[in-house]
N, C-alpha and C positions, 0 to 999 in steps of 0.2 A: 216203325210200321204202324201203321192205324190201326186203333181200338175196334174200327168199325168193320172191317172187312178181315175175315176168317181164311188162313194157312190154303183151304181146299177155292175160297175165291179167287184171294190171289192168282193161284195155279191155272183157274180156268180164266181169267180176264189176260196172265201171261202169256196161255195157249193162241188166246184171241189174237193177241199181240204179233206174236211170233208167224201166225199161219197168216196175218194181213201185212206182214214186212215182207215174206216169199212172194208173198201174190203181187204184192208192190216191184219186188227187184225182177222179178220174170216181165211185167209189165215195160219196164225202164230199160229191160236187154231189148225187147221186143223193138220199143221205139225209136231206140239207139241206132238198133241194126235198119229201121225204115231209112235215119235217117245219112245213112250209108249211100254214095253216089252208087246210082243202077246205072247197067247197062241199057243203053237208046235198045227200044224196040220200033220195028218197020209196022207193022200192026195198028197202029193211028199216028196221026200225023205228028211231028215231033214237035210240032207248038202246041198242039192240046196235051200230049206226052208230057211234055215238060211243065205247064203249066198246073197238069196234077200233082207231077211229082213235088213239084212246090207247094202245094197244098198240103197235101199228105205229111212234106217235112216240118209247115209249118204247124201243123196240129199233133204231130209226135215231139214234137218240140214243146210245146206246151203243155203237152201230157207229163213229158219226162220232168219239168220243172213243177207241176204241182207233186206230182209222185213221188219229188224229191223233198218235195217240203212235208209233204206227211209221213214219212221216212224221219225225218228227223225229229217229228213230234213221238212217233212210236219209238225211238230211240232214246227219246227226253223219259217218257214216260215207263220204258225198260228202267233204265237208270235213275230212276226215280224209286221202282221197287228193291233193284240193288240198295237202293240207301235208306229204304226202310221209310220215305217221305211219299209213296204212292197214294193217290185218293185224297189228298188233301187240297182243298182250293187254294192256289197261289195267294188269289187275290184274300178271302178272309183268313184263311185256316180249316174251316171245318172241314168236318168227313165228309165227302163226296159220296151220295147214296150207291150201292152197289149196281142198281139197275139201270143208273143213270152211266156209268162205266162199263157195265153187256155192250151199252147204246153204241159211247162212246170211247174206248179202253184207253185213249190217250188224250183224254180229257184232264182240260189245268182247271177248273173252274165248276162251283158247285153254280144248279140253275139260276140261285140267283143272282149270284156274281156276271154270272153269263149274261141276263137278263137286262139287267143296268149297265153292261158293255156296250150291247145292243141297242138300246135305248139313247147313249148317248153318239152312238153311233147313226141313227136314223134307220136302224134294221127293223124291219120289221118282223116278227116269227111266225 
């Protein structure tokens, strides 16, 4: 477990964790179920009708796969408190400041690992 982060943080960046994975799987039921074949309605014409519905699928579809991808990072990042290696930057090692984990709670990367990521990525912040 990090030196740097105290039994009562832990619990509440956990807490963080926990209630942004529900809001996530309720999200991913949600857009699963859009993307479920609907019953044709008579109500607008069934090529605009359908035209939406393909809209709609394709942006719940893309919903559900980032949803899923951050799903796995707060997973990474459970299982990273289970093993006692939470809050520490992959890339150096250091302690990951606590407030930078409120920010972020499934954060691998202290800012300035982050930073020089970005950088050589052509991100801008």
């Amino acid at each position: 477990m990090s030196d740097a982060l105290t039994p009562a943080q832990l619990k509440e960046l956990k807490d963080l964790l926990l209630a942004r994975r529900k809001e996530l799987q309720d999200e991913m039921e949600q857009n699963l179920a859009n993307l479920a074949p609907a019953e044709r309605t008579s109500s607008v014409s069934q090529d605009e009708s359908a035209r939406l519905k393909n809209q709609t699928r394709e942006v719940d579809s893309v919903l559900t796969t980032l949803d899923a991808q951050e799903l796995a990072r707060i997973d990474r990042a459970l299982e990273a408190m289970e093993a006692g290696d939470y809050g520490l930057c992959d890339e150096c090692g250091c302690n990951i400041p606590f407030e930078r984990l409120k920010i972020e709670p499934m954060t691998q990367h202290c800012v300035a690992c982050k930073s020089a990521w970005e950088q050589k990525q052509g991100i801008r912040g």
